[in-house]
N, C-alpha and C positions, 0 to 999 in steps of 0.2 A: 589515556583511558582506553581498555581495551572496549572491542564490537558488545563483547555482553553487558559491561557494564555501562556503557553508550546507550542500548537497547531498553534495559531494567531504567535508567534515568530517564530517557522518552516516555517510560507505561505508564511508568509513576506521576512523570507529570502530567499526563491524559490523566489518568483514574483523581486525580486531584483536584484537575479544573472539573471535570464530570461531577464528584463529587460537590465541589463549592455552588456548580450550578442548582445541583438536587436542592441541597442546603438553603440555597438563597431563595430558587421557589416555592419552598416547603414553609419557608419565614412568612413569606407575600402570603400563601395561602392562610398560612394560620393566621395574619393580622386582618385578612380581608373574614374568616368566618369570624373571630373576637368582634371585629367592627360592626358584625350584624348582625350580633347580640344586644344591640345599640339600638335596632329597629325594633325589636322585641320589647324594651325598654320603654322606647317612645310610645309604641302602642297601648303598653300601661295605665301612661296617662291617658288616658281616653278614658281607659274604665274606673280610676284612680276618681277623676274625674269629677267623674254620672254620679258616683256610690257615694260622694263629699256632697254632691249636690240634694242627692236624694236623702244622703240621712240628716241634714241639714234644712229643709222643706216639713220633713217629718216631726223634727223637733220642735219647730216654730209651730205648725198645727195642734202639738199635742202640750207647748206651752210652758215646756221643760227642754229650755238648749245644754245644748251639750257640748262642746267641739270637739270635732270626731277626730278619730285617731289617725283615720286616713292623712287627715292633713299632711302629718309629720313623715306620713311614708311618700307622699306624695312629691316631701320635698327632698328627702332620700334619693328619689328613685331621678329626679330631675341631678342631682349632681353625680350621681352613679352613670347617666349618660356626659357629661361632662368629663368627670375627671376619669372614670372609668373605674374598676375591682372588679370583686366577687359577687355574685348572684347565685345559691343554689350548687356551688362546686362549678361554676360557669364563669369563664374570665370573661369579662366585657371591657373592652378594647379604651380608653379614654378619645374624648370625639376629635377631629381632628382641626384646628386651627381655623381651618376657613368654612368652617362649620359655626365657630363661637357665637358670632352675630343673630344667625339665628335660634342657637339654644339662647341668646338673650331676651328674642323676646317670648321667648317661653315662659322663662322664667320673668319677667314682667310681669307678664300676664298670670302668673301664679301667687306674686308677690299682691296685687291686685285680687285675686281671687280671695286671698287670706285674709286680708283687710277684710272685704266684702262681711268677710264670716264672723274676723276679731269684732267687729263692731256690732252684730247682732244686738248680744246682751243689755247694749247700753243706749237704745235705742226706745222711743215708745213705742207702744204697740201699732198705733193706729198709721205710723209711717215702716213699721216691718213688709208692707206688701209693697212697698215700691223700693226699698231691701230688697225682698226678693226677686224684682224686677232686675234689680241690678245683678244683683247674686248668676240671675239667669243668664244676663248676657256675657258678665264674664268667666264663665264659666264655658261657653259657648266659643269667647274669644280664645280659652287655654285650648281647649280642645282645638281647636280651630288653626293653633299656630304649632301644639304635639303634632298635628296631621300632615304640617306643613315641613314638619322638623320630618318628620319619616320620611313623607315625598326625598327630600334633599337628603339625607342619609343614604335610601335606595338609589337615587341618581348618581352619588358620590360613590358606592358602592359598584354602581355597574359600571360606569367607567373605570376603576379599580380594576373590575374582571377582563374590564375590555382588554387593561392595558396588561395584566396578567397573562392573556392567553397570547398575545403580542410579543412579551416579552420570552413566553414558552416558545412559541416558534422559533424566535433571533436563538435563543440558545440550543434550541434545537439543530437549528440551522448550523451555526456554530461550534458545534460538540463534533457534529459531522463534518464539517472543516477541518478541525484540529483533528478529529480523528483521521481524514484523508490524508493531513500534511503529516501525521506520525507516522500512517504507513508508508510514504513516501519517503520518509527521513529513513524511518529501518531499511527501508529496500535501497538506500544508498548506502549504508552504512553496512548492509550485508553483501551488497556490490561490491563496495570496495574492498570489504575483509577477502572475500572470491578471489578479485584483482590481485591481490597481493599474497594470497595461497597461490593462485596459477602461476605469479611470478617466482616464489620460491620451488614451489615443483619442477618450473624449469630450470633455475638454478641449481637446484641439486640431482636434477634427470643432467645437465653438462657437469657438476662434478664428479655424478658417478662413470659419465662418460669420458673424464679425461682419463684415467688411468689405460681403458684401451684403445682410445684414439692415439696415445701418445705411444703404446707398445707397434701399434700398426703403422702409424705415420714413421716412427723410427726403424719398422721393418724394412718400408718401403725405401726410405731415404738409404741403408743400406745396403739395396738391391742397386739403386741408384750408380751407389759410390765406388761398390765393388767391378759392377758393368762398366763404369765410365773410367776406372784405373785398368781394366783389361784390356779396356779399347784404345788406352792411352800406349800398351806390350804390344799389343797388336795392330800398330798404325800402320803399316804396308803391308799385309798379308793376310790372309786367311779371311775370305769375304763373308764366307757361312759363318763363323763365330763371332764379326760384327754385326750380322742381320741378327744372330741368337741374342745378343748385348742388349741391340736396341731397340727388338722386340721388349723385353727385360725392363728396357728403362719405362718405355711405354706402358706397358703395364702398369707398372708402378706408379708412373704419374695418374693414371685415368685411377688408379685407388686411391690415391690420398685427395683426385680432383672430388670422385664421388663420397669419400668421407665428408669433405670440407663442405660440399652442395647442399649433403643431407643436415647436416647441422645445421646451417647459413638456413634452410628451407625451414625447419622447426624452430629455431630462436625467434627469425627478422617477422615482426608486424607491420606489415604494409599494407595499405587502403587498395581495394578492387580498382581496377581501370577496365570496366565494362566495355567490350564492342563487338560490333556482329561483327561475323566472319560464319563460314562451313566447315562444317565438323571435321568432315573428312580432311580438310588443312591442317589438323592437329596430330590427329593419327597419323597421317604422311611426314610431319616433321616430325614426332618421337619417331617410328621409326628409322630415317636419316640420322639420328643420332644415336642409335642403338645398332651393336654389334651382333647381327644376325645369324647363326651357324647356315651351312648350306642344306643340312636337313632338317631344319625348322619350317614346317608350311604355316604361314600366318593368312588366317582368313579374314577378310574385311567386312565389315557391317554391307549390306546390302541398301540400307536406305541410308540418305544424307540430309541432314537437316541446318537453316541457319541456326545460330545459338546467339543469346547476347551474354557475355560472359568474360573474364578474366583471360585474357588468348595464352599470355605464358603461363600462370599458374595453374590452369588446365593442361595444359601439355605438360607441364611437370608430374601431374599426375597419371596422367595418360604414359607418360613414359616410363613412370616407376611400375604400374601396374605389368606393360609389357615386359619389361626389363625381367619383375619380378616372377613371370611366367615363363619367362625363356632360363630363368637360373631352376626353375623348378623340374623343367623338362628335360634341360642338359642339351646335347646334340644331336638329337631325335625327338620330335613329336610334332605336335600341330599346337595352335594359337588362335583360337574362336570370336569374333567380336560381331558385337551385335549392336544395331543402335535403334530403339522406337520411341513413339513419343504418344505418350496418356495425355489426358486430358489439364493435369498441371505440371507433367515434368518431361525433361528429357532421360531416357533410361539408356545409360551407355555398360554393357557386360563384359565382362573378355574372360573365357572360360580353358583351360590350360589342359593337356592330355598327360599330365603326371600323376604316376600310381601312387598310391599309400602315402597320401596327403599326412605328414607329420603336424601343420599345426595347431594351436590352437586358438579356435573359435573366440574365446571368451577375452585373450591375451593379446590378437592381432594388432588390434591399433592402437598399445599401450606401448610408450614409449621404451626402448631399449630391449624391447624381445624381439629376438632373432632366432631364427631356425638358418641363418647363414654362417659360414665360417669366419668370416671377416665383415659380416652386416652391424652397423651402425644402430638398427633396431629403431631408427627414428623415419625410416619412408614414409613407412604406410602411415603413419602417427601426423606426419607433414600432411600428407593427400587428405585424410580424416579433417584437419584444420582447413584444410580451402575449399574442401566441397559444404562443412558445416557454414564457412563465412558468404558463401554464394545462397546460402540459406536453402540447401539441399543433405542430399546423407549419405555414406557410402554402407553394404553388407559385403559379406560374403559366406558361402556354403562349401561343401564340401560335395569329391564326390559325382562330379568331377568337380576340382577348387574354382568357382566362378568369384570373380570379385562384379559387382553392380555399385555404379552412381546413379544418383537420382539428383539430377540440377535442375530446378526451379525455370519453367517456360516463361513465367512473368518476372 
């Protein structure tokens, strides 16, 4: 599966769970406002109630009963909170289980009430007022136990919310989890795809580079082979044309050593081995191993500082830098180096006296460009990778051509 479609599968399944989350407390809320539809319901009875009672009191005073019509809505509206429907275009939620017991004795008390009422008519007159005595009380006891049913609807209810807005945080909380561990999935997933681009970049930065590694290694090994069969003509004589030989071969060997360094130095990834030491010890050993002309003046940094840092793979840079200032200047000029230290970094310069700086700025520390005749193109591309892993940075200007590191004091 490639990185994008790795990526698009991680979104997707965020936007999914996010989604299901929405979904599921969008359910909770809607059952919780249905459910308290239920309270509205309850409260009903109350006035359901009074109006069964009042027009029932009315009718015995005036001698002509009637059974009111309330009744029937009255007992409507009690299983309308029970089993739950429609009210009005308004869904009212069915009540919830451990609710039942006390919409029982609701309804008890309503079943009781009814009586109360059904037995008016067949009653004498003169025992109708302690009828209405009764009538009174239980009608007082429905209301009394509607009151009761609300109270526990509302309580049932707030806990509900309580645990609703409970549940909103956890998935809050949650969403933000997942969302943290999917960016962290992608940034490994776009890590690695990185990973495995820089590996093939450098696989194909050394293919494009065999073709003239191989033309110049073969150069050299020729220069070799030709010097070391002349020397073989000339084994007792002629001392100046074996010093010319074996100048010759020398040569040759320090160019296929420095082709093979500069490659070995850009392929090989190897872990820092940090340790103080003085600056000025590194500049003194690249020099030692660089071939100096006699009209070269190399100026040295005037300040010295300890450094905690990579000892050889800063000398390697240190030493391509001079190297690559002494190829610039030829057999005449000067060599400027400077060393100071800001408040986070050490700043090490080395500034070159060569006219009509041909390179370019933009191209320097990309690998395989060269402005040398037999340059490799991978120096400066090496030194860029060890001052960026010291968690520092290299520039350079023009003009006079200064190259600057910037290495990290902590």
């Amino acid at each position: 599966m490639s990185p994008k479609q790795q990526i698009t599968l991680i979104v997707s399944l965020e936007l999914f769970l996010i989604a299901s989350s929405f979904l599921f407390t969008a359910y909770l809320e809607s059952e919780w406002i249905e459910l308290g539809q239920s309270i509205n319901s309850a409260g009903l009875n109350r006035f359901l109630t009074s109006e069964i009672r009042l027009s029932v009191q009315d009718s015995i005073i005036k001698g002509s009963f009637e059974k009111p019509l309330l009744l029937e809505k009255l007992k409507d509206n009690l299983f309308l909170i029970k089993d739950g429907g429609m009210i009005k275009n308004t869904s009212v939620k069915s009540l919830p289980v451990e609710l039942h017991e006390d919409w029982k004795r609701v309804y008890n008390q309503y079943v009781l009430f009814e009586k109360n009422i059904s037995s008016i008519p067949d009653m004498n007159p003169e025992n109708r007022s302690n009828l209405l005595l009764l009538l009174d009380e239980s009608s007082s006891s429905l209301i009394q136990s509607s009151d009761d049913l609300v109270f526990k609807i509302t309580s049932h209810l707030e806990k509900l919310h309580s645990m609703l807005i409970k549940l909103q945080i956890i998935l809050l909380f949650t969403n933000t989890l997942v969302h943290l561990l999917m960016i962290y999935l992608i940034f490994l997933i776009l890590n690695k795809d990185a990973n495995e681009k820089i590996k093939l970049e450098q696989f194909a930065t050394i293919g494009k580079l065999g073709a003239t590694l191989a033309h110049d290694i073969r150069n050299s090994l020729t220069v070799i082979k030709g010097s070391v069969a002349i020397l073989k003509m000339e084994e007792n004589h002629n001392g100046d044309l074996k010093e010319k030989q074996y100048e010759k071969i020398r040569r040759s060997v320090d160019q296929i050593t420095y082709l093979t360094n500069d490659i070995l130095s850009y392929t090989r990834i190897m872990e820092l081995k940090k340790e103080e030491f003085i600056f000025s010890e590194i500049i003194q050993a690249s020099l030692d191993e660089i071939m100096i002309p006699n009209q070269v003046i190399i100026k040295l940094p005037l300040n010295d500082y300890k450094i905690n840092a990579d000892k050889i793979k800063l000398q390697t840079v240190i030493s391509n830098l001079i190297k690559n200032s002494i190829d610039a200047i030829g057999e005449n000029g000067m060599v400027v180096m400077n060393l100071k230290k800001t408040h986070d970094f050490f700043v090490f310069s080395i500034t070159d006296s060569a006219k009509d700086s041909v390179i370019d700025i933009s191209q320097i520390f990309t690998p395989l460009y060269t402005t040398k005749l037999h340059g490799t193109g991978l120096g400066l591309a090496s030194c860029k990778k060890i001052i960026e892993q010291h968690g520092g940075k290299i520039t350079v200007s023009t003009d006079p051509t200064t190259f600057t590191i910037f290495i990290p004091r902590k």
